[in-house]
C-alpha positions as CSV (number, residue, x, y, z in Angstrom):
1,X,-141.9,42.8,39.8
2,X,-141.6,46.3,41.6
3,X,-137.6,46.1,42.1
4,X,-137.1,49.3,39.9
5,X,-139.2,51.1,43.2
6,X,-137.1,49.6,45.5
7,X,-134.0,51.1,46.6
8,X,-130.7,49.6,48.8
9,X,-129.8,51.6,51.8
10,X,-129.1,50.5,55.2
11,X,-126.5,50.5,58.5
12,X,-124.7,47.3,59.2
13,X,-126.4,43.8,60.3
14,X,-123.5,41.8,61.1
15,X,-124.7,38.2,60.1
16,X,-125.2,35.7,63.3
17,X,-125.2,31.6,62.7
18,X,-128.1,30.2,63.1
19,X,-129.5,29.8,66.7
20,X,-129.9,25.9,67.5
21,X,-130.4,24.7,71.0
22,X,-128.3,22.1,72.2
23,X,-127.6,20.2,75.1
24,X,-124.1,21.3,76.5
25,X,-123.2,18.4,78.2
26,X,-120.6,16.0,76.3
27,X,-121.7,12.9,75.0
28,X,-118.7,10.8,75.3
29,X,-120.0,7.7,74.0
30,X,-121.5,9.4,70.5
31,X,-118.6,10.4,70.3
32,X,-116.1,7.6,70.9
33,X,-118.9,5.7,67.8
34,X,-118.2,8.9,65.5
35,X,-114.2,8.5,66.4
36,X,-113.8,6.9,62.8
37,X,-115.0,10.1,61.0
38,X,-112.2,12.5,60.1
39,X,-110.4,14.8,61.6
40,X,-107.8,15.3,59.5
41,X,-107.8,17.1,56.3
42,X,-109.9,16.3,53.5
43,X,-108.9,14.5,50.5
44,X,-111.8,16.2,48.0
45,X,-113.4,18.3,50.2
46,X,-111.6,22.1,50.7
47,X,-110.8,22.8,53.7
48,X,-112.4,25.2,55.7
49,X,-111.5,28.9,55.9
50,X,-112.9,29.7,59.4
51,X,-111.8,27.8,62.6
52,X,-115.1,25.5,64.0
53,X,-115.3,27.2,67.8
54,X,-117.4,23.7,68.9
55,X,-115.5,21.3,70.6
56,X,-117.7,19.5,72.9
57,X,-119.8,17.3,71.1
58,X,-123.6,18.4,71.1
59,X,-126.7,16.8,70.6
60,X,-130.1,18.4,69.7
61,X,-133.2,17.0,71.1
62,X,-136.1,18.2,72.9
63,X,-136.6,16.8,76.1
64,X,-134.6,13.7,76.5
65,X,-131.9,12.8,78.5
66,X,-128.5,12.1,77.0
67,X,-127.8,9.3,79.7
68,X,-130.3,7.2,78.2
69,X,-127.8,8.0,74.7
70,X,-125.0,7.2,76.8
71,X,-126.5,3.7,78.5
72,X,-127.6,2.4,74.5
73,X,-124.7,3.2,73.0
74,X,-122.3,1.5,75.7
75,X,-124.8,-1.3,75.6
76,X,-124.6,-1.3,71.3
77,X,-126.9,-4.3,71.1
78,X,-128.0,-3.6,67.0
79,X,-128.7,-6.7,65.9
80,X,-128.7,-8.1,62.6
81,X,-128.2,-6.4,59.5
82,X,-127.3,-8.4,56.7
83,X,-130.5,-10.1,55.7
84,X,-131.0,-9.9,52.3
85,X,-134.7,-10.1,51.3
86,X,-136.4,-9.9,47.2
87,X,-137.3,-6.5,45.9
88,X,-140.7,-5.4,45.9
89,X,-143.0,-6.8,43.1
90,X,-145.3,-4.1,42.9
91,X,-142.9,-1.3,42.4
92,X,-141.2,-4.0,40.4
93,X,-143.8,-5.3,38.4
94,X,-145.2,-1.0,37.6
95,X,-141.7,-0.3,36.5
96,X,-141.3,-3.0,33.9
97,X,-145.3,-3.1,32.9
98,X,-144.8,0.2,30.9
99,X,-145.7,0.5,26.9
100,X,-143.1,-1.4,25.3
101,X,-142.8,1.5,22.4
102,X,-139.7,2.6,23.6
103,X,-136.5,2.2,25.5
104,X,-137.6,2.0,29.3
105,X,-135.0,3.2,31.7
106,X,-135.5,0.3,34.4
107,X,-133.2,1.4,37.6
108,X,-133.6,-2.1,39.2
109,X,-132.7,-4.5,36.6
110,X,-129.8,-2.2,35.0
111,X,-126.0,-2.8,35.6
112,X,-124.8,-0.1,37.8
113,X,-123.1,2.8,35.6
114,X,-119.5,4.6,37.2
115,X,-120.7,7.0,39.6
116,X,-120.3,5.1,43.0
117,X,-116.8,7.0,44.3
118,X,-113.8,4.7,46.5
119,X,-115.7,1.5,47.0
120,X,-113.0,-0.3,48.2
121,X,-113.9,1.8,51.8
122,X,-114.9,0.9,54.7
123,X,-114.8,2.6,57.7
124,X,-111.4,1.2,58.9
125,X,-109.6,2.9,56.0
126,X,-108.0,6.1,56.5
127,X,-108.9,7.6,53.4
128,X,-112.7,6.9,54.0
129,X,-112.1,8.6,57.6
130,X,-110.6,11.8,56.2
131,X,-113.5,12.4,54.0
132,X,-114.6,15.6,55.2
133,X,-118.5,14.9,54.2
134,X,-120.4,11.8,53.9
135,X,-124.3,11.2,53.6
136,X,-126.0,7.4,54.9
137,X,-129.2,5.8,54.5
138,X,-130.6,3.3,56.7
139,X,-133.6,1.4,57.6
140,X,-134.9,2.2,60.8
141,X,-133.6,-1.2,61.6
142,X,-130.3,-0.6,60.8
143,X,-129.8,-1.8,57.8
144,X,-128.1,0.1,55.2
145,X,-128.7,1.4,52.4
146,X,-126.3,3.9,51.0
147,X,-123.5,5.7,51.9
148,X,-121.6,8.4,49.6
149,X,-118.2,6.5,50.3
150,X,-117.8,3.1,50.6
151,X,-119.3,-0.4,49.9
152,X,-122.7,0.4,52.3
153,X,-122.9,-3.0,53.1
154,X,-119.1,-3.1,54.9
155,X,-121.0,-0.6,56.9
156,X,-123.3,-2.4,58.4
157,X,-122.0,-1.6,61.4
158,X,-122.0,1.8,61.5
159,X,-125.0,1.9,60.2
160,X,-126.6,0.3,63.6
161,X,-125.1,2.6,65.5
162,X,-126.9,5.5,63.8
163,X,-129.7,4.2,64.1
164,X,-129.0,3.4,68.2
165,X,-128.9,7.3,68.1
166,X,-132.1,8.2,66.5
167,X,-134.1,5.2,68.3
168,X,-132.9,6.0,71.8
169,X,-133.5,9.6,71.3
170,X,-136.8,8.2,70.4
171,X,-137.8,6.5,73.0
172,X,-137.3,9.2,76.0
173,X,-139.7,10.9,73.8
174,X,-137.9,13.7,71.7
175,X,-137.0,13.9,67.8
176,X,-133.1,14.2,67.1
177,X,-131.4,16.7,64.6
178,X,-128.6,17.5,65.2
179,X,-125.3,16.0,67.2
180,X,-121.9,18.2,67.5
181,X,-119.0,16.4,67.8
182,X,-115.9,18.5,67.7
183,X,-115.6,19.8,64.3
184,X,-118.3,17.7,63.3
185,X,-121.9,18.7,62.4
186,X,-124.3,14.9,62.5
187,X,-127.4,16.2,60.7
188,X,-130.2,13.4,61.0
189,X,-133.6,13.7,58.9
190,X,-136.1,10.8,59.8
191,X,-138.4,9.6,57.1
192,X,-140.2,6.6,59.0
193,X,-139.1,4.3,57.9
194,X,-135.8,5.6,56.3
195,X,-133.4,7.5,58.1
196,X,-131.0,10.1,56.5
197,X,-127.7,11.0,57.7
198,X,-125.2,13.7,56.6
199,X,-121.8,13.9,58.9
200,X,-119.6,17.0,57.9
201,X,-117.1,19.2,59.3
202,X,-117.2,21.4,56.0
203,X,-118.9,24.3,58.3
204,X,-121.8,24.6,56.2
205,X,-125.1,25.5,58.3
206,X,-127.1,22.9,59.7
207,X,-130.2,24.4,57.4
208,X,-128.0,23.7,54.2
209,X,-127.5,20.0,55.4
210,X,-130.9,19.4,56.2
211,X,-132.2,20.8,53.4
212,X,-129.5,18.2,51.5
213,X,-131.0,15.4,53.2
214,X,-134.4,16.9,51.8
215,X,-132.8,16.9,48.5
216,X,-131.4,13.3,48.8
217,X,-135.1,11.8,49.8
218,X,-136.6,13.3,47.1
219,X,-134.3,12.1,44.5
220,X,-134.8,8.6,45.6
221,X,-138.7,9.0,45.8
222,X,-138.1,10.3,42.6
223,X,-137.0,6.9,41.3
224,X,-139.2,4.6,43.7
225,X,-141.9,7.0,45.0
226,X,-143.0,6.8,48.5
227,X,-144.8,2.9,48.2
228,X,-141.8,1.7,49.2
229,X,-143.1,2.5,52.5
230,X,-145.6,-0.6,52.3
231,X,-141.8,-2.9,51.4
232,X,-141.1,-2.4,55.4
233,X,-144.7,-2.5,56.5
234,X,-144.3,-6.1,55.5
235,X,-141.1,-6.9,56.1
236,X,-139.1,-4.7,58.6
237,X,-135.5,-5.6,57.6
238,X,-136.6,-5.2,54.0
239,X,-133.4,-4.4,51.8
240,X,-134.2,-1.1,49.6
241,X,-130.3,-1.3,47.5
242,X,-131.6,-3.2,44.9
243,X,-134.4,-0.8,44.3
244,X,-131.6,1.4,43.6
245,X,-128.8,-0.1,41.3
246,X,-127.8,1.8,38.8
247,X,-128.9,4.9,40.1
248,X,-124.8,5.2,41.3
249,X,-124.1,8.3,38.9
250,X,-127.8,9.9,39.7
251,X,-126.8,10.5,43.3
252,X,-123.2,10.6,42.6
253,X,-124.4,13.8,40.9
254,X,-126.5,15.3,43.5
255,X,-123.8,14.9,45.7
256,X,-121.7,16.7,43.6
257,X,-124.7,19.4,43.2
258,X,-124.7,20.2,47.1
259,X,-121.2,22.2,46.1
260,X,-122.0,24.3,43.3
261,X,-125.7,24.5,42.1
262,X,-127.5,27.6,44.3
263,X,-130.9,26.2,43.6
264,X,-130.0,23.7,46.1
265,X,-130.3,26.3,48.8
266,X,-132.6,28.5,47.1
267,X,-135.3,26.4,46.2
268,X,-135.7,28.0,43.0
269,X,-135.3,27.3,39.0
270,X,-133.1,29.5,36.4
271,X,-133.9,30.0,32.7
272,X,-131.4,29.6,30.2
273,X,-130.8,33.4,28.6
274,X,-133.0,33.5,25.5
275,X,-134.5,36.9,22.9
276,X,-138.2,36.9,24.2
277,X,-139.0,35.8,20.6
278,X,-137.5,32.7,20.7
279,X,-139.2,32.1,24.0
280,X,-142.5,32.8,23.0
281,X,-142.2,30.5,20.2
282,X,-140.9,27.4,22.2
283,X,-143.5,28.2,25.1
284,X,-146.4,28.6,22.4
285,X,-145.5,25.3,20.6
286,X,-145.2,23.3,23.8
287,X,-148.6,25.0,25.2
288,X,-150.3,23.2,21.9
289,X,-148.8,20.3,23.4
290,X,-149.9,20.4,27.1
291,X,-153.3,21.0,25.5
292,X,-153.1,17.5,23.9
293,X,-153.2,15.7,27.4
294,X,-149.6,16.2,28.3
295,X,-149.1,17.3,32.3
296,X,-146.0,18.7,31.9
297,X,-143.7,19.6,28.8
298,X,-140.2,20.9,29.0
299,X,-138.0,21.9,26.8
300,X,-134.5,22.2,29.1
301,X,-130.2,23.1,28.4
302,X,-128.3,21.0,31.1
303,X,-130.2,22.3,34.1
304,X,-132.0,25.4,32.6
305,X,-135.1,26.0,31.4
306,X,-135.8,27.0,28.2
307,X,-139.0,26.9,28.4
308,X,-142.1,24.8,30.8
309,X,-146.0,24.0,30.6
310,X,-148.1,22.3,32.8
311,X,-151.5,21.3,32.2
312,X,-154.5,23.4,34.0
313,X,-153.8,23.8,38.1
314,X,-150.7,21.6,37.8
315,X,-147.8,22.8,39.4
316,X,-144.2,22.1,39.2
317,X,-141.9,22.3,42.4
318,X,-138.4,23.8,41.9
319,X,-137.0,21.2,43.6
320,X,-139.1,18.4,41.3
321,X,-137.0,20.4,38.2
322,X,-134.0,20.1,39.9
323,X,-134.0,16.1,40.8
324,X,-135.9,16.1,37.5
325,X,-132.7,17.4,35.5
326,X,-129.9,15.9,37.9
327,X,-131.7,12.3,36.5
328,X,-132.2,12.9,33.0
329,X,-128.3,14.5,32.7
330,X,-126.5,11.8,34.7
331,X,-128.9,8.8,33.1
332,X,-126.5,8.0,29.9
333,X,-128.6,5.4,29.0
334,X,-131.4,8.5,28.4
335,X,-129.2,10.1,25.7
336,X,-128.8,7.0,23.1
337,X,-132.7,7.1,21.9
338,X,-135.9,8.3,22.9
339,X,-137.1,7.2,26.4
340,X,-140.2,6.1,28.7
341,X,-139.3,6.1,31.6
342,X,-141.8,5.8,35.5
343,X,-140.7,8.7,37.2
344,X,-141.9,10.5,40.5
345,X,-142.0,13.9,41.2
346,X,-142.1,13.9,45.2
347,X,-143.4,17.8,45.4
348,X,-146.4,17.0,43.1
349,X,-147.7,13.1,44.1
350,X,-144.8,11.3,46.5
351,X,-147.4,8.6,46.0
352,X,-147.1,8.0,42.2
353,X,-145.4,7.4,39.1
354,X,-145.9,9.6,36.4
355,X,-144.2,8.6,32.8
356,X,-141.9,10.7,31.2
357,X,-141.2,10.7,27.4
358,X,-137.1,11.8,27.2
359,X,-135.2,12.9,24.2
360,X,-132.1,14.8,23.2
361,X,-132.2,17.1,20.4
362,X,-128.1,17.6,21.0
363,X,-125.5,16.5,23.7
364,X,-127.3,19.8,25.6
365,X,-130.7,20.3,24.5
366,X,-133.7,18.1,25.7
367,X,-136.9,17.6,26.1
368,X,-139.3,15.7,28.7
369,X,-142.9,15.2,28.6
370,X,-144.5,13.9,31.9
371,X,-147.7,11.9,31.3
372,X,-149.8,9.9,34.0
373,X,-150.8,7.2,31.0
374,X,-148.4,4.2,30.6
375,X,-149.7,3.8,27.0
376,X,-149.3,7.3,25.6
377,X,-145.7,6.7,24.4
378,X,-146.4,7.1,20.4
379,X,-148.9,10.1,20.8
380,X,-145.5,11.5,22.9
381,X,-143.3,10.6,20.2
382,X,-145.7,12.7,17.4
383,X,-145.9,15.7,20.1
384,X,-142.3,15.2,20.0
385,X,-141.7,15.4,15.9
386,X,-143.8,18.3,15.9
387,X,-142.2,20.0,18.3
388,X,-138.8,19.8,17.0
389,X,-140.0,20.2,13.2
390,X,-141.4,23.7,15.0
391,X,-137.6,24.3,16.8
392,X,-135.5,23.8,13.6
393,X,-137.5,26.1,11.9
394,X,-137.8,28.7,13.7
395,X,-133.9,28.2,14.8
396,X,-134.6,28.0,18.5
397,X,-132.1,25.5,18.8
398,X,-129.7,27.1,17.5
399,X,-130.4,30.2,19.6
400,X,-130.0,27.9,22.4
401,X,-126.4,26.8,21.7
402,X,-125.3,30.9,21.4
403,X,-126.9,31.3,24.3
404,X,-125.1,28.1,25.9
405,X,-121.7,29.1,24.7
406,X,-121.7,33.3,25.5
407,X,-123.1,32.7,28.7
408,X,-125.7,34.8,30.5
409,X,-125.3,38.3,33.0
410,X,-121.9,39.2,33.5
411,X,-120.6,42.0,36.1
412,X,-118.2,43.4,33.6
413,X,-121.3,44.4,31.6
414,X,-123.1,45.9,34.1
415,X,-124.2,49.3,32.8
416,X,-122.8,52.0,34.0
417,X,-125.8,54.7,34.1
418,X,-129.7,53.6,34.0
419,X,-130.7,51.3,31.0
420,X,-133.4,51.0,29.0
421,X,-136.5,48.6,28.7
422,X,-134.7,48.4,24.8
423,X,-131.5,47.6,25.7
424,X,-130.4,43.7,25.1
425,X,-128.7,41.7,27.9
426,X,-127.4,39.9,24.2
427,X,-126.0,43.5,23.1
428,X,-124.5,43.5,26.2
429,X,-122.3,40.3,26.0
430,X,-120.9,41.3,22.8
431,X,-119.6,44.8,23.6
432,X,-119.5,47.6,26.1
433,X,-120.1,51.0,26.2
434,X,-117.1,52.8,24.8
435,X,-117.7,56.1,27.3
436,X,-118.2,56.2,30.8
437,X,-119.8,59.2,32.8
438,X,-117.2,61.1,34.9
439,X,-119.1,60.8,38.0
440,X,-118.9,57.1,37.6
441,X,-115.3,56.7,36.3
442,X,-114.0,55.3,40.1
443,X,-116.4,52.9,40.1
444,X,-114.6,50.9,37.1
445,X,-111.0,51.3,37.9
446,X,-110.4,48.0,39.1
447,X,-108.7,45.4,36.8
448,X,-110.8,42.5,37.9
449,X,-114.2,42.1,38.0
450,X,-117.2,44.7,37.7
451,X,-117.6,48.6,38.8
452,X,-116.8,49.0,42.5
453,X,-115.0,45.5,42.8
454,X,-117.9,43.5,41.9
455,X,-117.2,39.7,41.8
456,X,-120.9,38.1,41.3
457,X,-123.8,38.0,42.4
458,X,-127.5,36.3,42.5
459,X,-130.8,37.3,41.9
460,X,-134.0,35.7,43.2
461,X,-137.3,36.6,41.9
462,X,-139.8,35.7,44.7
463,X,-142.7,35.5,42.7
464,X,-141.7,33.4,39.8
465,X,-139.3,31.3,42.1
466,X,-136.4,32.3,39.6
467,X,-133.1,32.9,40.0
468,X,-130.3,34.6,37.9
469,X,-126.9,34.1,38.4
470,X,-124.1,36.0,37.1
471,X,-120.8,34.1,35.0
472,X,-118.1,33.9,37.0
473,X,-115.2,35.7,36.1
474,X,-111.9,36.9,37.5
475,X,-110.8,37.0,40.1
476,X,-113.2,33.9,41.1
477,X,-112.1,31.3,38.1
478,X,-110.7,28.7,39.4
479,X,-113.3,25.3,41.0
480,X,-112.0,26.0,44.6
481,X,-112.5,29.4,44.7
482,X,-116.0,29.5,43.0
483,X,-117.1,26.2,46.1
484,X,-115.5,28.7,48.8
485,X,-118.2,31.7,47.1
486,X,-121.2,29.1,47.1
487,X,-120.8,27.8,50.3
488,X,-120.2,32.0,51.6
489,X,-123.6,32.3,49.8
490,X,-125.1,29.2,51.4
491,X,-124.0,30.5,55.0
492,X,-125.6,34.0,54.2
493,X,-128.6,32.7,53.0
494,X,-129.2,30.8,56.2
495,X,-128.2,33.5,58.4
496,X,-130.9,35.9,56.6
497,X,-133.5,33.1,57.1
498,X,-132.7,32.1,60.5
499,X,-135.9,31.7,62.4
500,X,-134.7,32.7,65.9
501,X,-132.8,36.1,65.0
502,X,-134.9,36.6,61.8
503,X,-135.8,37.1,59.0
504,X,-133.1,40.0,58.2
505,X,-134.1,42.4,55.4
506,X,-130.6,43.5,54.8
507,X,-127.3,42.2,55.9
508,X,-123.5,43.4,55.0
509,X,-120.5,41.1,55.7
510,X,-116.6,41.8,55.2
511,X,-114.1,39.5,56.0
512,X,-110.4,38.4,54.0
513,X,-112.4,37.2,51.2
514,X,-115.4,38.9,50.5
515,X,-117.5,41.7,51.4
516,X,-120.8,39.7,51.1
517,X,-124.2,42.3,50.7
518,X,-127.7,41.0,51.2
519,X,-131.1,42.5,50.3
520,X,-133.9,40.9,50.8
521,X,-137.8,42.3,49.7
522,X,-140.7,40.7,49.4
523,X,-140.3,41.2,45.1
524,X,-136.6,39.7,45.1
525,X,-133.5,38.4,47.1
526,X,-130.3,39.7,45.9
527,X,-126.8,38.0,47.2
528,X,-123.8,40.2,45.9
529,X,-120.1,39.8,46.4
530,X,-117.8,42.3,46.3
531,X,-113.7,42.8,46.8
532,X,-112.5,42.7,50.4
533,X,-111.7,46.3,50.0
534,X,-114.5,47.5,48.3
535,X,-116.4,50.6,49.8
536,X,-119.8,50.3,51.3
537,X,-121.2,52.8,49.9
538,X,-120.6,52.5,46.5
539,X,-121.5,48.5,46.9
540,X,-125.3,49.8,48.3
541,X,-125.0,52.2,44.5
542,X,-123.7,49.0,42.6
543,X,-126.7,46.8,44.2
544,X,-129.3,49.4,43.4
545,X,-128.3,48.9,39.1
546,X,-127.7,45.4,39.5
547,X,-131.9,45.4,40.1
548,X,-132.2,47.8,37.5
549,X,-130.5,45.6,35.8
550,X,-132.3,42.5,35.9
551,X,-135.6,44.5,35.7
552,X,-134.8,45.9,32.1
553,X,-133.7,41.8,31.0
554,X,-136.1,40.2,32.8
555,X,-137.9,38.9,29.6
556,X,-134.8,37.4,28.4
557,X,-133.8,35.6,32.1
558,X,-136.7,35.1,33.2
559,X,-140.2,32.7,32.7
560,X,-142.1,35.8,33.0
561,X,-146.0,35.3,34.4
562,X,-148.4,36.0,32.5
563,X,-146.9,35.2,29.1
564,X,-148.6,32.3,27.3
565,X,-146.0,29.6,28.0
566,X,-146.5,29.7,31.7
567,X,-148.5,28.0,34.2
């Protein structure tokens, strides 16, 4: 890391939304067949803060003509979609064929677990209308296969008419992404031969939404790996849904993720706060482990890492840790007794299963060890004795749970004059300095939040593919306002990375809720919200020693490289 060279100063960039082409032209007949999607209120959804200036409804594509759009959808000849044909024996057949030494999490064969929200709708309720996002997928014959809302299969219908869309669109030639239709964004991601679908009018940028979609695949390779593929080679009206019961709560939680997890959008993993002792010895213990033919060990609280190894040349995704976690914490089954369970990690092999050995230490704490042999379950079960015989000694889970209930980096702490490579983000959280240089007493006047009106921010270490995210603390406390912050982040984010006015370096944003500042190097990203009224100048000062920050307690948050417990 070379933040502590880097300094913050810069004249305004005034943020743009990102630059799609579109066809101008209204599409009346998309959008007489997205009529039953809401434009009223949401129930659970917030609504949005900033009016939606598109009112004609939009459709990107590259070359084609939306009269061909027009003559399919006023044609709506989709066929049948009800057919119900047997699961796939292969995938079928690998899932069950595993070492019977321990409790197998079997997705297909499992009653499905509370998760699945309101399926009583269809699309002629009300309620299912005025749901403010919803996510599909199909076959790319129409069939469906899951929808966020609703019993999928009293969508048949609308289903079809999706996939009109994408295979009209197809056939003059072009690839669809996006359609507009008033408030509403239609975000389509084609996996051949499963179509994705997310329909929102929650403003968030068309990159977020397709990168949701991403998100969404992955998590259901995750659980059948990309073989399925051969299911609808054979049979093109193949039914994928029960390949997926009892995954309900699994994507229930993803769904839920999409709102309030940044490594959604940022593509990257964060470390659970931790002395760099105790992280050297949970590291070193599960490097003896990785070195006993394990691919990848990790030892994880809720969705941060405590500590991960991979094998020689193996490398984990971000994303992989991130479907990784969302299954292991919203599987109860997982958390009863230890587990062997064929999972996929679409970053590393979409192709193939790997099997991962699960157990909680605590309600919190747990550990997965990824292995690509379906009889290693006992030699997993000894690595896993040893390591938490190692762990209760040394009192690492204990330091885990402290760690877990004081939290991590918060802005109130943020020192107030340069710190030291010896100060302790864990002396921080228990007390703060008692004196405060004149020069910087303005800075902490304010009754809420840090020194110049600081609110929160994130840190993104490029190299490491980290991130550090600050508590949240007043005035940003309650669940609405924290969603409203994330999604202000999420819109940021894009607008930095936007491919046709970008990449930004630097990027400063004030409206009635924030002032929103943006840094971006090729060491780190930093995202930083501030009080509406706060000054500009001192926010560019109050940047510069959040990096200075992070630099001196980078050991503690971070999986530093080149430490022993890395890959």
């Amino acid at each position: 890391m070379s933040s502590d060279s880097s300094c913050l100063s810069f004249s305004d960039e005034e943020g743009q939304n990102p630059n799609i082409h579109s066809i101008d032209h209204s599409l009346d007949a998309i959008e007489n067949q997205l009529s039953s999607i809401a434009f009223n209120s949401s129930i659970d959804e917030e609504t949005p803060s900033v009016a939606n200036n598109h009112h004609e409804p939009v459709t990107e594509i590259t070359n084609g003509s939306k009269n061909e759009i027009r003559s399919e959808m006023r044609r709506n000849s989709f066929g049948e979609s009800n057919n119900n044909v047997s699961v796939n024996d292969d995938i079928q057949e690998h899932r069950n064929n595993v070492s019977d030494g321990g409790e197998l999490l079997d997705s297909v064969q499992s009653q499905r677990v509370p998760g699945k929200r309101h399926i009583h709708e269809d699309d002629a309720s009300m309620s299912w209308r005025e749901r403010k996002k919803h996510f599909f997928v199909l076959s790319n014959s129409g069939k469906p296969i899951l929808s966020r809302y609703g019993d999928e299969h009293k969508l048949a219908g609308f289903s079809a008419t999706l996939q009109a869309i994408v295979s009209f669109v197809e056939d003059g030639g072009d690839h669809i992404k996006l359609v507009r239709a008033g408030k509403h964004q239609v975000v389509f991601l084609v996996k051949k031969p499963i179509y994705l679908v997310c329909i929102s009018c929650t403003e968030e940028p068309y990159e977020s939404l397709r990168g949701q979609l991403e998100l969404l695949y992955g998590q259901i390779i995750l659980i059948l790996t990309k073989s399925v593929n051969k299911c609808f080679e054979k049979n093109s009206k193949f039914d994928m849904t029960p390949l997926l019961g009892g995954t309900d709560l699994v994507l229930s939680s993803l769904f839920h993720s999409f709102s309030w997890n940044p490594a959604t959008f940022l593509h990257a993993y964060t470390c659970l706060p931790l002395p760099y002792a105790t992280r050297q010895i949970a590291g070193a213990v599960l490097q003896d482990v990785a070195e006993s033919g394990v691919l990848f060990a990790m030892l994880m609280c809720k969705y941060k890492v405590v500590s991960l190894v991979g094998a020689q040349k193996a490398v984990l995704h971000p994303d992989d840790i991130l479907l990784l976690a969302n299954f292991v914490m919203s599987s109860e089954s997982l958390r009863t007794s230890e587990s062997f369970s064929p999972i996929c990690l679409p970053r590393y092999n979409p192709m193939a299963f790997l099997l991962a050995y699960i157990y909680y230490f605590d309600n919190d704490t747990y550990l997965v060890l990824l292995t690509s042999s379906s009889d290693s379950f006992f030699h997993l079960k000894d690595c896993r004795i040893l390591i938490e015989k190692v762990l209760a000694k040394s009192n690492v889970l204990s330091e885990v749970q402290r760690s877990l209930s004081e939290g991590g980096m918060r802005v109130e702490n943020l020192p107030t004059y340069p710190s030291t490579r010896s100060e302790s983000l864990l002396h921080l959280n228990e007390s703060r300095p008692a004196t405060v240089p004149q020069d910087r007493l303005h800075e902490s006047v304010s009754s809420i939040g840090g020194p110049a009106g600081l609110w929160h921010f994130i840190y993104r270490n490029m190299s490491l593919d980290q991130y550090v995210s600050s508590e949240f603390s007043s005035p940003i406390t309650t669940h609405r306002q924290q969603k409203r912050l994330y999604r202000a982040y999420q819109k940021l984010y894009a607008s930095m990375h936007d491919k046709g006015t970008g990449p930004h370096k630097t990027q400063f944003k004030k409206d009635d809720d924030y002032v929103l500042l943006c840094w971006v190097t090729q060491d780190f990203e930093l995202y930083a919200a501030f009080d509406p009224l706060a000054d500009k100048g001192l926010a560019i000062r109050i940047c510069n020693r959040v990096c200075q920050w992070v630099k001196d307690v980078e050991n503690e948050i971070f999986l530093v490289a080149g430490t022993p417990f890395t890959w």
